[in-house]
C-alpha positions as a Markdown table, in Angstrom:
| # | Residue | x | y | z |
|---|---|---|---|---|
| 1 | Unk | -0.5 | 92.9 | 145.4 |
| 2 | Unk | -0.7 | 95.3 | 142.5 |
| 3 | Unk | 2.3 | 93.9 | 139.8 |
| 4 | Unk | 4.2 | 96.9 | 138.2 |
| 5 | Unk | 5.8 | 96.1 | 135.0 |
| 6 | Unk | 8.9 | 97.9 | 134.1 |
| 7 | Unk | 10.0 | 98.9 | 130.7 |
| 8 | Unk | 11.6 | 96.7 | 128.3 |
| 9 | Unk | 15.3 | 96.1 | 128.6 |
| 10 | Unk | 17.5 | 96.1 | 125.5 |
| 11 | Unk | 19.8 | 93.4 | 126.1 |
| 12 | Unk | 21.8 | 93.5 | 122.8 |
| 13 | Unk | 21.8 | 89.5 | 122.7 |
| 14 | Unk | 20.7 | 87.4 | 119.4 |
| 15 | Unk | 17.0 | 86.1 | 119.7 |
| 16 | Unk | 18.3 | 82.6 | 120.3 |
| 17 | Unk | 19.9 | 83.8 | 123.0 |
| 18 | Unk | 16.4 | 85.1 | 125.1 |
| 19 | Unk | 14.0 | 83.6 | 127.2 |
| 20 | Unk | 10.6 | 85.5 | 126.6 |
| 21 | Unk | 8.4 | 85.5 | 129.9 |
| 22 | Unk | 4.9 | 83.6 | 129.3 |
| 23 | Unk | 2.3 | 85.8 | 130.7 |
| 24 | Unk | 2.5 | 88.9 | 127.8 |
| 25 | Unk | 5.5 | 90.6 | 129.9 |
| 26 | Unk | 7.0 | 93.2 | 128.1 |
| 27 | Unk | 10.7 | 91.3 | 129.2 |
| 28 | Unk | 13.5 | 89.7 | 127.8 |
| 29 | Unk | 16.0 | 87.6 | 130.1 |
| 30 | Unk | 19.4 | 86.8 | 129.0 |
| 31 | Unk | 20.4 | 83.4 | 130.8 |
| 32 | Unk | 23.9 | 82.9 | 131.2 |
| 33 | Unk | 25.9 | 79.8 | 131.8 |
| 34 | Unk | 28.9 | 80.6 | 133.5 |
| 35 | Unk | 29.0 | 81.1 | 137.8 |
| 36 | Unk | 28.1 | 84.4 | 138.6 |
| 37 | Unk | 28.6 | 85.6 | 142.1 |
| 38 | Unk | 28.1 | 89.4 | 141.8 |
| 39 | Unk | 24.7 | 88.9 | 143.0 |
| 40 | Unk | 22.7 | 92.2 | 143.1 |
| 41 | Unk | 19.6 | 90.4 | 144.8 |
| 42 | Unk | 18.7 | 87.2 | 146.8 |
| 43 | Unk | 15.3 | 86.0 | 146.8 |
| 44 | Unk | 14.1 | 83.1 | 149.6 |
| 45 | Unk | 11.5 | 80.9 | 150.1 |
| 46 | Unk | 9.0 | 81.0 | 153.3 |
| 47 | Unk | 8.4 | 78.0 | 154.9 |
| 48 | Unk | 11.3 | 75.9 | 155.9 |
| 49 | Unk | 13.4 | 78.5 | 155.2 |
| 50 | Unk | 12.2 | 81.5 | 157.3 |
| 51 | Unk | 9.8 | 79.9 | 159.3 |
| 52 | Unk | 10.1 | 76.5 | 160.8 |
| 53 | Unk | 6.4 | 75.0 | 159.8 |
| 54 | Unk | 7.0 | 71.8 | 161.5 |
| 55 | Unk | 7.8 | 73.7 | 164.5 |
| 56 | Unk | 4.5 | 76.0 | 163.9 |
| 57 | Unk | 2.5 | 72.7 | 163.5 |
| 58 | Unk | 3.0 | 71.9 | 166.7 |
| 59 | Unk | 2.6 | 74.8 | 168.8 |
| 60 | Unk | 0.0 | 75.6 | 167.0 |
| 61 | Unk | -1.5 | 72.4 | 167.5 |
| 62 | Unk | -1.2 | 72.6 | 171.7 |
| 63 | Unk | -3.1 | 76.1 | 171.2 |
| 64 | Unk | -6.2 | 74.5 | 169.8 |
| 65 | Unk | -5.9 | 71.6 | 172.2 |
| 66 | Unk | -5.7 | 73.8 | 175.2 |
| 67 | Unk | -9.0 | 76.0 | 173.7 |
| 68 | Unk | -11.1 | 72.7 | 173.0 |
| 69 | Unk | -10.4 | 70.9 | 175.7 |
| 70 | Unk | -13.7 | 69.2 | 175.9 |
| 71 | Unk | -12.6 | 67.8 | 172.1 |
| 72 | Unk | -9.7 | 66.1 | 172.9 |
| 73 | Unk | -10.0 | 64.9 | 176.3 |
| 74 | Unk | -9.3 | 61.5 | 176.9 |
| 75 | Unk | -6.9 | 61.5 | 173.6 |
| 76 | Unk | -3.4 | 60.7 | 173.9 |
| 77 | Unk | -1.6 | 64.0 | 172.9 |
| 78 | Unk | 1.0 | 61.6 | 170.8 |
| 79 | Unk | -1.8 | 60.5 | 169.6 |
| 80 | Unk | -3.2 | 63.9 | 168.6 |
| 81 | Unk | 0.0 | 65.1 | 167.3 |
| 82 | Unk | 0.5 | 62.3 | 164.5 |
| 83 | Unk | -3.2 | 62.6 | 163.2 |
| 84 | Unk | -2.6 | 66.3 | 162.9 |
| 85 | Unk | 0.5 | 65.7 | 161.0 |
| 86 | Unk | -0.5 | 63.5 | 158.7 |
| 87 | Unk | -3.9 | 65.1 | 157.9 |
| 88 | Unk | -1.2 | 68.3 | 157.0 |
| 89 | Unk | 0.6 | 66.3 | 155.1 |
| 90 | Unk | -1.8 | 64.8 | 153.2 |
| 91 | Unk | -3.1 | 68.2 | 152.1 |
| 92 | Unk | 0.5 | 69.9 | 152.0 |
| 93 | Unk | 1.1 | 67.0 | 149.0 |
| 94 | Unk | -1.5 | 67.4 | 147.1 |
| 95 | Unk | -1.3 | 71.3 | 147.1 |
| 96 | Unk | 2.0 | 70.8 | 146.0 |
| 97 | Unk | 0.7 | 68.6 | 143.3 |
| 98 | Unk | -1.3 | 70.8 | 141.9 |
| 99 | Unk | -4.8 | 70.1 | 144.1 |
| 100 | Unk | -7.0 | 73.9 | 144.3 |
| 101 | Unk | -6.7 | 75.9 | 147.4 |
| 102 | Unk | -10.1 | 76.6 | 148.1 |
| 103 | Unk | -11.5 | 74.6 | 150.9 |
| 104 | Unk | -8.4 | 72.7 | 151.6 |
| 105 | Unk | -8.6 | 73.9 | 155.0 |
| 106 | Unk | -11.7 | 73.0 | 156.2 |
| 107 | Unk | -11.0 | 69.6 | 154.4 |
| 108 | Unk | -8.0 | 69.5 | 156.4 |
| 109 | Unk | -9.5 | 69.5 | 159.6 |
| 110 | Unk | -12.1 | 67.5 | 158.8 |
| 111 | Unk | -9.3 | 64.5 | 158.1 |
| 112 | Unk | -7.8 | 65.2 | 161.3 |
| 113 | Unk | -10.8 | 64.4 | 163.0 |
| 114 | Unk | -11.9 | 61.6 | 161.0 |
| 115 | Unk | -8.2 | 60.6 | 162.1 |
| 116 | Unk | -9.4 | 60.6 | 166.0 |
| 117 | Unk | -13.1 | 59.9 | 165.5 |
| 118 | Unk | -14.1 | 62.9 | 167.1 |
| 119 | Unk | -17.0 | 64.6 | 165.6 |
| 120 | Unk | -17.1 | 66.7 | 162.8 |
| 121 | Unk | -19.1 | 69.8 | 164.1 |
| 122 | Unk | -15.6 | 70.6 | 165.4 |
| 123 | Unk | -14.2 | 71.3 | 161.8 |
| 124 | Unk | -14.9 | 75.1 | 161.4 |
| 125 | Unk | -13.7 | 75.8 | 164.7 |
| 126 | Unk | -10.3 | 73.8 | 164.5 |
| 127 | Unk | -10.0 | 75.7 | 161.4 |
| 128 | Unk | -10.8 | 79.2 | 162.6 |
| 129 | Unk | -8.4 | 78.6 | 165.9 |
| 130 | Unk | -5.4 | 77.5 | 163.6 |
| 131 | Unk | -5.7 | 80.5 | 161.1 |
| 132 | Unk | -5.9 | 82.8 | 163.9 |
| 133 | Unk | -2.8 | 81.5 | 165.9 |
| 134 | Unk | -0.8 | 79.8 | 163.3 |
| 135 | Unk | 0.8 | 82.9 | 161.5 |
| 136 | Unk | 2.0 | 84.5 | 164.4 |
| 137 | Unk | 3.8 | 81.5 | 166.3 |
| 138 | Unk | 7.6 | 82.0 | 166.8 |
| 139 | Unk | 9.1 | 80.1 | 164.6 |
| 140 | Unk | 12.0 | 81.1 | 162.8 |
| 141 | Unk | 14.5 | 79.1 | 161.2 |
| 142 | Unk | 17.7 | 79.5 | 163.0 |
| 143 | Unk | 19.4 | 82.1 | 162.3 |
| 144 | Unk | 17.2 | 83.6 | 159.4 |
| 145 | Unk | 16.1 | 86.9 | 160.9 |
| 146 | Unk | 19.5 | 88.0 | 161.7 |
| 147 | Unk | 20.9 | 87.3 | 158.4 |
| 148 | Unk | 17.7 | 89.1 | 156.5 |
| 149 | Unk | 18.6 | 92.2 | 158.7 |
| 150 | Unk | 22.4 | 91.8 | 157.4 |
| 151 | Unk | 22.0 | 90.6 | 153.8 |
| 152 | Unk | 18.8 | 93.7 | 153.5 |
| 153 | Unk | 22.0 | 96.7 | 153.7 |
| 154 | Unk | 23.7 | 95.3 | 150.6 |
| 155 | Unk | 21.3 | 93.4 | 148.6 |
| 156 | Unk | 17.5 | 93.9 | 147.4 |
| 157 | Unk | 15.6 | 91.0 | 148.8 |
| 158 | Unk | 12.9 | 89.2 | 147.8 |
| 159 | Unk | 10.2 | 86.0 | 148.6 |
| 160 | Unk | 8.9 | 83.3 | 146.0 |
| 161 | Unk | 7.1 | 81.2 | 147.8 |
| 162 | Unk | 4.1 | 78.4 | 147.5 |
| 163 | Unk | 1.7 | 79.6 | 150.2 |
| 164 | Unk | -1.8 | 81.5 | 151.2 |
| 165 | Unk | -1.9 | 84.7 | 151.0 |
| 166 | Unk | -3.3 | 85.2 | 154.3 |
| 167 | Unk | -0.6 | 83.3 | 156.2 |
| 168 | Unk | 2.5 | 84.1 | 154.4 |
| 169 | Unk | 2.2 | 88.0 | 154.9 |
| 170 | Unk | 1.2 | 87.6 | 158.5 |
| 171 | Unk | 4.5 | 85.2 | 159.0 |
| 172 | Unk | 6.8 | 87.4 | 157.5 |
| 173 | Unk | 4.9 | 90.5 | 159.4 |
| 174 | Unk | 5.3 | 88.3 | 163.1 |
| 175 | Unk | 9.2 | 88.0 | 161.9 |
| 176 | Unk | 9.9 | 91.6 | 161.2 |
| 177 | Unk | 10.9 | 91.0 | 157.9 |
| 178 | Unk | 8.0 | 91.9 | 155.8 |
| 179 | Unk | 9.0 | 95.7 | 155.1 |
| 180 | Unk | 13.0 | 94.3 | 154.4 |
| 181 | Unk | 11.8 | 92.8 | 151.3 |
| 182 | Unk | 11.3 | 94.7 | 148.1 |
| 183 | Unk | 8.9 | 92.0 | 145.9 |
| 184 | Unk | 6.9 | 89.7 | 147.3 |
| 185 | Unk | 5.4 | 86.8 | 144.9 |
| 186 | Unk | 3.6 | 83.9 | 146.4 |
| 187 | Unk | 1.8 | 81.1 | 144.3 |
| 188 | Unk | -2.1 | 81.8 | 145.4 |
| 189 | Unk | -1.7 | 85.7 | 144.3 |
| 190 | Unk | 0.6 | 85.3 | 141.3 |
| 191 | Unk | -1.5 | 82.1 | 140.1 |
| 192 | Unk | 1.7 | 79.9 | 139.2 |
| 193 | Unk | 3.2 | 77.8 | 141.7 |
| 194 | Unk | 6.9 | 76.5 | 142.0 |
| 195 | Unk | 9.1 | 74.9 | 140.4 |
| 196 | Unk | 7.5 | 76.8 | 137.5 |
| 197 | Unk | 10.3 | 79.2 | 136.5 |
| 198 | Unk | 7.7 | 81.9 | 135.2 |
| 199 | Unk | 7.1 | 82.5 | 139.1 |
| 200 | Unk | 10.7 | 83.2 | 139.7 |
| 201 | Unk | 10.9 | 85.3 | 136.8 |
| 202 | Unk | 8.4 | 87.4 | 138.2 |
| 203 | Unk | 10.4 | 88.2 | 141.0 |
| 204 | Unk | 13.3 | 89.1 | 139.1 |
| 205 | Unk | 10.7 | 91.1 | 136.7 |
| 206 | Unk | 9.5 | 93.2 | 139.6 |
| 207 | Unk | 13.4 | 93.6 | 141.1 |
| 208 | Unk | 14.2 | 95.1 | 137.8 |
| 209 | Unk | 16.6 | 92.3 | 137.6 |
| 210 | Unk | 17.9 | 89.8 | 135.6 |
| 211 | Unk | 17.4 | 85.9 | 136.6 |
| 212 | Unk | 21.5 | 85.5 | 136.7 |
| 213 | Unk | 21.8 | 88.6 | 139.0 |
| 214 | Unk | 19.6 | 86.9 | 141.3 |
| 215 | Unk | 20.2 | 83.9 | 144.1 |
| 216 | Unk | 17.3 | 82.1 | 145.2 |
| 217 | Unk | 17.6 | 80.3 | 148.7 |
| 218 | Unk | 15.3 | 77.6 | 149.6 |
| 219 | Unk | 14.7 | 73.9 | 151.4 |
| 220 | Unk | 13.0 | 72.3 | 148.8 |
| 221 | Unk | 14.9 | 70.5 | 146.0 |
| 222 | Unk | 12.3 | 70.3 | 143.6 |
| 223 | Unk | 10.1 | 73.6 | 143.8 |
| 224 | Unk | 13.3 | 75.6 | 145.3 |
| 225 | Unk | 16.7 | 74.1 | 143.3 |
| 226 | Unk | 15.4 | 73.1 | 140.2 |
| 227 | Unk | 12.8 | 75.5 | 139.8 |
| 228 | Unk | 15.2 | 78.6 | 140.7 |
| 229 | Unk | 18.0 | 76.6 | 138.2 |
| 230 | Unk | 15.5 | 76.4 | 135.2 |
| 231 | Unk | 14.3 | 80.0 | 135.5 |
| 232 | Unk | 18.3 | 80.9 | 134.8 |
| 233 | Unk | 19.0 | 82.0 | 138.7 |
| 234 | Unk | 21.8 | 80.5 | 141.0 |
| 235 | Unk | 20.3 | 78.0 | 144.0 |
| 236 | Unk | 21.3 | 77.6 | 147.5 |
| 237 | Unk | 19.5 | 74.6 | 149.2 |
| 238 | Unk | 19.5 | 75.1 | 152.6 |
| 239 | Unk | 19.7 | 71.7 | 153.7 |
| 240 | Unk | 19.0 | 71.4 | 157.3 |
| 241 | Unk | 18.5 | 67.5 | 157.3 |
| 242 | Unk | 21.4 | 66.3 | 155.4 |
| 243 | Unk | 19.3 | 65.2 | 152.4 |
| 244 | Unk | 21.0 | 63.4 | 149.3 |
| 245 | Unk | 21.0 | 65.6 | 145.7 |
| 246 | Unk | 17.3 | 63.9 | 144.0 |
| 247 | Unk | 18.6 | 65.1 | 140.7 |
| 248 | Unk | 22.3 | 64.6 | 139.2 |
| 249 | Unk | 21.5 | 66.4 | 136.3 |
| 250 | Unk | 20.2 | 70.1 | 138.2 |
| 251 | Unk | 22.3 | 70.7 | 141.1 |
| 252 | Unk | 22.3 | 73.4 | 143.5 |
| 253 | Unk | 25.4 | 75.9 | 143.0 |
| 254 | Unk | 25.9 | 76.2 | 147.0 |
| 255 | Unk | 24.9 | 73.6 | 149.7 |
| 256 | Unk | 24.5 | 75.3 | 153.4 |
| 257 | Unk | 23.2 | 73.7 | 156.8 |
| 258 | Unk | 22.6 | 76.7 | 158.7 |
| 259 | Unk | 21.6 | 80.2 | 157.7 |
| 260 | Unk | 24.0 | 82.0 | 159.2 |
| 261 | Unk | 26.5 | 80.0 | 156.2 |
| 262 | Unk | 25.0 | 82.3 | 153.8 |
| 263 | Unk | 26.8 | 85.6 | 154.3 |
| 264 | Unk | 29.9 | 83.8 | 153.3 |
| 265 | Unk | 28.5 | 82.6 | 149.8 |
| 266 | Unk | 28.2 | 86.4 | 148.6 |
């Protein structure tokens, strides 16, 4: 993704009043205090949001059980199911910690049979399968696509989102959502992951926007509420679970438990 800077904004504010972007942008942000609902754009996050990944997990899973069927015979599929998860989760925490992206795949897989005892021969092929299929599995959050297709005729649109490049663009693609947004930034092209507000403000940098003219929608409370909150943007955690606020001091400034809620916020 090629990053297009636009031309410095003259906010008219005292210096104490800006928030220079890290990263040699040529742009000033003016963060303001006060609720501001004349949003101009919304920007989301990917998975969780738009696309269900547990959901994915698991259909993606069958697929590669129903092509290696000679590697998981005699396995319990409940069995199969909770080494998967866990080896994902194992490797979905520590990316979110910080861990490097390269290889995490492979080393993935590898866990997952480890998990079962099944050889490891099998890793590069388990990997292969669930690149190939795992993008393109239907599995949208309730609701989302619909409300993208409504929310794209009033409001530029945008993702921020921790993910691989080569998955995240083929999931919004198998959506039909790709072309509705006008910036894309995820963490493996831009090099900064969330909850580190220079990410957000590069989506507000390449909406022409300003961080306070911008909501940011997303499931996690950490990398989506507080890191959308200290970049100077509004948050809306979608909270499909019915978690409890982790952090009394950042708050989100709207709480929803479907999608189709979020019409009504703007």
């Amino acid at each position: 993704m090629t990053i297009q800077r636009p031309a410095i904004r003259a906010l008219g504010v005292p210096a104490a009043a800006r928030i220079e972007i890290p990263g040699g942008f040529p742009y000033t942000y003016l963060v303001k205090k006060s609720m501001n609902k004349n949003f101009k754009a919304v920007l989301f996050d990917v998975d969780e949001t738009l696309f269900d990944r547990m959901l994915a997990q698991k259909a993606v899973l069958a697929l590669i059980v129903q092509q290696l069927p000679q590697v998981f015979s005699g396995y319990a599929p409940e069995r199969v199911l909770a080494a998967f998860l866990k080896s994902d989760q194992i490797y979905t925490d520590l990316f979110n910690n910080g861990a490097p992206s390269e290889g995490s795949r492979d080393r993935r897989s590898k866990l997952f049979l480890q998990l079962l005892g099944i050889d490891e021969k099998y890793t590069a092929k388990i990997t292969e399968f669930y690149l190939r299929d795992y993008p393109g599995v239907k599995a949208h959050v309730e609701g989302a696509v619909p409300v993208i297709k409504q929310l794209s005729q009033k409001y530029q649109l945008g993702v921020v989102s921790n993910g691989y490049t080569d998955v995240q663009y083929r999931k919004l693609e198998a959506m039909g959502l790709r072309d509705l947004f006008s910036c894309i930034v995820l963490s493996e092209e831009f090099g900064i992951r969330k909850p580190d507000p220079r990410i957000f403000h590069q989506a507000a940098l390449l909406l022409h926007m300003q961080p306070q003219e911008c909501l940011y929608v997303g499931d996690s409370y950490i990398n989506d509420v507080i890191g959308a909150k200290n970049a100077g943007m509004q948050a809306c955690w979608l909270n499909r679970e019915s978690a409890t606020v982790q952090d009394e001091k950042i708050k989100p400034d709207y709480i929803i438990a479907k999608f189709e809620e979020l019409p009504g916020l703007l």
